[in-house]
C-alpha positions in Angstrom: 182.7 80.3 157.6 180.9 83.4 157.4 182.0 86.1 159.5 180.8 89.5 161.2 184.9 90.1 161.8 187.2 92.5 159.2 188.4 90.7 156.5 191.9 90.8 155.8 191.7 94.2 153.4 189.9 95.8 156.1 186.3 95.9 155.2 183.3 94.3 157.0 181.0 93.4 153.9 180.5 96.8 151.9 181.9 99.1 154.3 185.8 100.0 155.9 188.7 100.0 153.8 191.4 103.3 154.1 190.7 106.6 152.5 193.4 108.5 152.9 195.6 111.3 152.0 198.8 110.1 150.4 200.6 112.2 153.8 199.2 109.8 156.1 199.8 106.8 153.8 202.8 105.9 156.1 201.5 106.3 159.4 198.5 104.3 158.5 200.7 101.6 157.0 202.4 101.5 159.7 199.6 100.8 162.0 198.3 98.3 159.7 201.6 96.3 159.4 201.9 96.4 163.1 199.0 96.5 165.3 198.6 92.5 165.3 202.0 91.7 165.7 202.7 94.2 168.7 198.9 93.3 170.6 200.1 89.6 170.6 203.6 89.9 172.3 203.8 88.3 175.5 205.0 91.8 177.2 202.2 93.6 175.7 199.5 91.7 176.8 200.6 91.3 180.6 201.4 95.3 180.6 197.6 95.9 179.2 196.0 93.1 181.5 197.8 94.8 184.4 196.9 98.0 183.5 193.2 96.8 183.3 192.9 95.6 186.4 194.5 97.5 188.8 194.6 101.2 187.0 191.4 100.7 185.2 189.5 98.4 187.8 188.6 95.5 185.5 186.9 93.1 185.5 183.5 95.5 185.8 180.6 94.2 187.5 177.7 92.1 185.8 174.5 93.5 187.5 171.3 91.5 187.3 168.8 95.0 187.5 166.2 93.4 190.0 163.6 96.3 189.8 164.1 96.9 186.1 163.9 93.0 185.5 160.9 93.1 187.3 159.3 96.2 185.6 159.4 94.3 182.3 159.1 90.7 183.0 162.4 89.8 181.9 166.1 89.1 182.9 167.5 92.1 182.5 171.7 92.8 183.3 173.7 95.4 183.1 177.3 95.7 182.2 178.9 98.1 184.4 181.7 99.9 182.2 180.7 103.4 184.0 182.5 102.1 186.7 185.8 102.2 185.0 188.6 104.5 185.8 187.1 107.9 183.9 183.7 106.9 184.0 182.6 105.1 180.8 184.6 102.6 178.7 186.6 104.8 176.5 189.6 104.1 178.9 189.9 99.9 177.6 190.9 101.4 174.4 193.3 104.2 175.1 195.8 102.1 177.1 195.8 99.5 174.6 196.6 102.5 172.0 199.1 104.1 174.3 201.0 101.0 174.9 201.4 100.3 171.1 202.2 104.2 170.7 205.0 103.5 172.8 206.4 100.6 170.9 206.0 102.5 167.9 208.3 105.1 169.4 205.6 108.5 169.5 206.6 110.7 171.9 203.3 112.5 171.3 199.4 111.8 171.4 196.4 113.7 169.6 193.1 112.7 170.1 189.3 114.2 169.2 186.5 113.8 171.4 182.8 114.9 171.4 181.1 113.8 174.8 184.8 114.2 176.1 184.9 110.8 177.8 187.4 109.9 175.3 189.1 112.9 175.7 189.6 112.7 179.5 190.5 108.8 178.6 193.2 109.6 176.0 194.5 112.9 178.9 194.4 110.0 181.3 196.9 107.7 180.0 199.4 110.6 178.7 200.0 111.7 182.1 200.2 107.8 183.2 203.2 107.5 180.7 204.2 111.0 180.8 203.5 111.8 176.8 202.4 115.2 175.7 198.5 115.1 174.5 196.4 117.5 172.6 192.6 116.7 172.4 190.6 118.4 169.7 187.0 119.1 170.9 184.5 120.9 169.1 183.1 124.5 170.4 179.9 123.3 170.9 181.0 120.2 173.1 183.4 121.9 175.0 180.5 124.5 176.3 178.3 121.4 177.2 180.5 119.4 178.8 182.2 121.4 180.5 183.5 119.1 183.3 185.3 117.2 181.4 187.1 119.9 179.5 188.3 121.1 183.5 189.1 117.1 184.0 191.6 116.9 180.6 193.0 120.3 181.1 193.8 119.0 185.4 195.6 116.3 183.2 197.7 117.8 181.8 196.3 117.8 178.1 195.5 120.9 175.9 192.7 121.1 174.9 192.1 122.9 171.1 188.9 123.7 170.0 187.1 123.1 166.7 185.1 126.3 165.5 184.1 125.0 162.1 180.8 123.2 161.2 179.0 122.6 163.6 181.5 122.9 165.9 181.0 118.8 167.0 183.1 115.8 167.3 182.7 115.6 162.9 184.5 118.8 163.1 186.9 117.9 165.5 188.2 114.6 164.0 188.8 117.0 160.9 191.4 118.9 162.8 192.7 116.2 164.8 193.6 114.8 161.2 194.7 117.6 159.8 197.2 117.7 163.1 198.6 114.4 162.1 199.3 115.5 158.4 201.3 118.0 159.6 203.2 115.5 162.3 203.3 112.1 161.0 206.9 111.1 162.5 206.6 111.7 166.4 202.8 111.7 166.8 200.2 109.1 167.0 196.6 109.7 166.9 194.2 107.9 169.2 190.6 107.0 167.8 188.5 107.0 170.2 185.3 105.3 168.2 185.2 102.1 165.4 185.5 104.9 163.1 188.4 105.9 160.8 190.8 103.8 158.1 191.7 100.3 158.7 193.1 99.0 160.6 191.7 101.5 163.5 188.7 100.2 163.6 189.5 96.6 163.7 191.9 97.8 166.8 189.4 99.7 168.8 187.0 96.7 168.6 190.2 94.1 169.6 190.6 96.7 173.0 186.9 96.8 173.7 186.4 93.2 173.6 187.5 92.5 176.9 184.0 93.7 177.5 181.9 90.7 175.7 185.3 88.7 177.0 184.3 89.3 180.8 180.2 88.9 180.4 180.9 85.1 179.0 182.6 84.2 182.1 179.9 86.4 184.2 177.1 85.2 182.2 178.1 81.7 182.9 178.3 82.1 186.5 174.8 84.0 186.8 173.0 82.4 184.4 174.9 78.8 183.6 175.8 79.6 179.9 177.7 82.3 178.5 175.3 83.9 176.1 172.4 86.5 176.4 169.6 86.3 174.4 169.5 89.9 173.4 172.7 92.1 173.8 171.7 95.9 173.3 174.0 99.2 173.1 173.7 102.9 172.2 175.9 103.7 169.0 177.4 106.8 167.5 180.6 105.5 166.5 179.9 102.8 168.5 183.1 101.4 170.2 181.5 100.6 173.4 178.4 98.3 171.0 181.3 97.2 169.1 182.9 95.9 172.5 180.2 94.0 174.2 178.8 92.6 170.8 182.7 91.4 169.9 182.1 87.6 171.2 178.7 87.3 169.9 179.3 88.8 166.3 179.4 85.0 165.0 177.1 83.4 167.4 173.1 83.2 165.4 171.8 82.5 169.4 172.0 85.9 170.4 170.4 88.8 168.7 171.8 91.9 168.5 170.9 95.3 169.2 172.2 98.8 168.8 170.3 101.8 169.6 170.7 105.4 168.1 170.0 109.2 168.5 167.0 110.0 166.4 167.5 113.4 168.0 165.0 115.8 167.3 162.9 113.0 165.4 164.1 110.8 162.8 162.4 113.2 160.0 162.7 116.5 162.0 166.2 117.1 160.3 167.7 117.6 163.7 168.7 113.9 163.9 171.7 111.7 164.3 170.0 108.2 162.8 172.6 106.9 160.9 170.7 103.4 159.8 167.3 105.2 159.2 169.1 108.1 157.0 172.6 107.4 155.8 173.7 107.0 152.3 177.1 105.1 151.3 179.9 107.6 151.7 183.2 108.2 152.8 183.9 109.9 156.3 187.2 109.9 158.2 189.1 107.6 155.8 186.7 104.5 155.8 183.3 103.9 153.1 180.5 103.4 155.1 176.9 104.6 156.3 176.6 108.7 156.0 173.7 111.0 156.5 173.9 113.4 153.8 172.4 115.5 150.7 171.3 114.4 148.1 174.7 115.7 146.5 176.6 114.1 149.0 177.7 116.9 151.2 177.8 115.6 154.7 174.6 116.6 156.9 175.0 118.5 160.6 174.0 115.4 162.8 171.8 116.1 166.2 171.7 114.7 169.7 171.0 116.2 173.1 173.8 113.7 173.9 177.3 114.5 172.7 178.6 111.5 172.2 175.7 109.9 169.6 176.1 113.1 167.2 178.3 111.8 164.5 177.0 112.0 160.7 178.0 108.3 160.2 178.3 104.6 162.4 181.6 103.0 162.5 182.1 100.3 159.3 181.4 97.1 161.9 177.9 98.5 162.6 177.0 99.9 158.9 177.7 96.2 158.0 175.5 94.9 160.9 172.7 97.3 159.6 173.3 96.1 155.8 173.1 92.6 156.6 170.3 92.5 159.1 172.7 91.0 161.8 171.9 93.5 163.9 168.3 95.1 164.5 168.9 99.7 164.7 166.1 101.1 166.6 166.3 104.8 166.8 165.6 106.8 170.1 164.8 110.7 170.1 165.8 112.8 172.9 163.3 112.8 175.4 162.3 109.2 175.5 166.5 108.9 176.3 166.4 111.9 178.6 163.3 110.7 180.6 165.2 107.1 180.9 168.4 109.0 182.2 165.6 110.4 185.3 164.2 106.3 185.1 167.2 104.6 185.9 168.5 106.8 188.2 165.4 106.5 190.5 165.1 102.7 189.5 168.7 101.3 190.2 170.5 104.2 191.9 172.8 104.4 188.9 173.1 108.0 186.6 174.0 107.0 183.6 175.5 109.5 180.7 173.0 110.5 177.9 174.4 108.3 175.4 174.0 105.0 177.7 170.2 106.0 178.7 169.7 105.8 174.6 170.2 102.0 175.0 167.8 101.4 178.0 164.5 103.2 176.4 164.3 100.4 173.8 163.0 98.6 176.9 159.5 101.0 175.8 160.1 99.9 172.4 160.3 96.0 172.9 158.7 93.2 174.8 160.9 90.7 175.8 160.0 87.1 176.8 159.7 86.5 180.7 163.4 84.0 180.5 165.2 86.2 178.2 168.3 87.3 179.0 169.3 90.6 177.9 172.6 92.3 178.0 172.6 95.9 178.3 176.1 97.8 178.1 175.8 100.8 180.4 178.7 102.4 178.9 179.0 105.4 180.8 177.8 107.5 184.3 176.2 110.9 183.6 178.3 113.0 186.1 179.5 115.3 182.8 176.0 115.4 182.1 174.2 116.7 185.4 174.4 120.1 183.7 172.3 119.0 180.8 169.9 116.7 182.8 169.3 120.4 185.6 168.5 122.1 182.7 166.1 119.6 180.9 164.2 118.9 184.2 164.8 122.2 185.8 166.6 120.3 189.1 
């Protein structure tokens, strides 16, 4: 059967596989030996589940958006992972990662972050298990998101900044890498995206699932059958697309959709459109789409919104793109930032930057009056109100 799902070498089509310096060989290996075996036990799975629901407050609500549904003439629901514990989904993944860390036997976490939801998510769970954690953030991010810096540091984390490049969340996954090259027996590094070698990506995905895992049973109830018709997502990385697509990879009756930062404009070369401008390439241990020169040095991505401004996509959604499984649509900054104002006053919800990426394709498409679409409102935009006063002078 064909499948959208890693194959057992760890690529998705073209694209995954592990790059990697021969130093983090082991620790990679490791992972890859382990990671299945570990997620299946018994104790593992009633120790995550718990965690879920009662730490993290899962299952998170299905929302049918009345006004917005209205607005277009559609069905149109909304996942509600910015009412996890943190504030966005980021938190599914780095319990699952702690609790394997543990059986593993790391005593320490590192972790990078660029919005610095998966920061705070990562800061979260160390002081929940009592493990020392060290988030790498880049300059740039830590000045515009500012809140959550304050949040990780009340956590108990330290927080290290990256001052190289452009001083982003590319730039900080280099030194949060470099950090595990240097500490490869007690420390294990969280990933916070579908991004890096095997089998990280395949993991992240297997921890975000319980997303698509809930909306069957949700979609059943509201709608009598457990599939949308359209399931949309912003993507940098794109664990939280990766999550709520999971159960519907292999299903042809639901189309998918993913949603990037065209920044500045797609050809303004201020732009963080992966699937419009990327090249084959390798970033971050795994071969897959990479904006870059036309000598292959990596280009400085943009996006108003932290978390979208990574060079590349994860393997899963370069694959997607390659294929045609998946339609991209690329969204610049002030269609997403006007949609962050939209929704606000529409539903009463403030969603972060990134998530307000996904709802303007609602401008972009015209959906049929019975289609049901699932949108994954993957995060609230309390770390952005800063960025949201300044754009519309509040």
């Amino acid at each position: 059967m064909n499948t959208y799902h890693v194959n057992e070498k760890g690529y998705y089509g073209d694209f995954g596989g592990a790059y990697i310096p021969e130093m983090l060989y082991p620790n990679v290996e490791e992972l890859r030996q382990r990671y299945l075996e570990i997620t299946a036990q018994d104790d593992f799975k009633a120790e995550f589940d718990q965690l879920l629901k009662d730490y993290v407050g899962r299952p998170t609500p299905l929302y049918f958006a009345s006004r917005l549904s209205k607005k277009y003439d559609t069905k149109i629901y909304l996942k509600r992972e910015d009412l996890c514990h943190t504030g966005a989904h980021k938190i599914n993944n780095t319990i699952g990662q702690i609790l394997l860390a543990k059986r593993l036997g790391k005593n320490r976490i590192i972790a990078e972050t660029g919005a610095g939801q998966h920061g705070v998510a990562t800061a979260t769970v160390c002081a929940l298990m009592g493990i020392q954690c060290v988030v790498y953030m880049g300059e740039l991010d830590i000045k515009r998101q500012a809140p959550n810096v304050a949040r990780m540091k009340m956590l108990g984390a330290e927080v290290r900044p990256a001052q190289s490049g452009s001083k982003t969340l590319k730039d900080a996954t280099n030194e949060a890498i470099r950090d595990w090259i240097n500490n490869p027996v007690d420390t294990h590094y969280i990933i916070g995206s579908v991004v890096g070698p095997h089998p990280y990506p395949d993991m992240v995905a297997r921890f975000q699932a319980v997303i698509s895992e809930e909306c069957k049973v949700q979609l059943l109830e509201a709608e009598g059958r457990d599939y949308p018709d359209h399931v949309i997502a912003c993507v940098g990385g794109g664990s939280n697309a990766a999550g709520i697509y999971y159960h519907y990879l292999d299903d042809p009756r639901v189309n998918i959709i993913a949603v990037e930062a065209a920044g500045k404009g797609i050809d303004s070369g201020e732009s963080a459109a992966t699937s419009a401008l990327g090249k084959e390439g390798i970033i971050h241990g795994s071969k897959t789409l990479l904006i870059q020169t036309p000598d292959g040095q990596i280009t400085e991505p943009y996006s108003i919104s932290a978390g979208l401004d990574y060079p590349g996509v994860g393997p899963l959604h370069a694959h997607l793109y390659r294929s045609q499984r998946a339609e991209f649509i690329s969204i610049p900054d002030q269609e997403a930032m006007e949609w962050g104002l939209s929704l606000s006053q529409m539903e009463g919800i403030i969603p972060a930057i990134e998530t307000a990426h996904a709802f303007a394709l609602l401008d972009e498409r015209k959906f049929k009056t019975d289609d049901v679409l699932l949108l994954n409102c993957s995060g609230r935009g309390d770390k952005d109100l800063d960025t949201y006063i300044n754009y519309f002078k509040l």
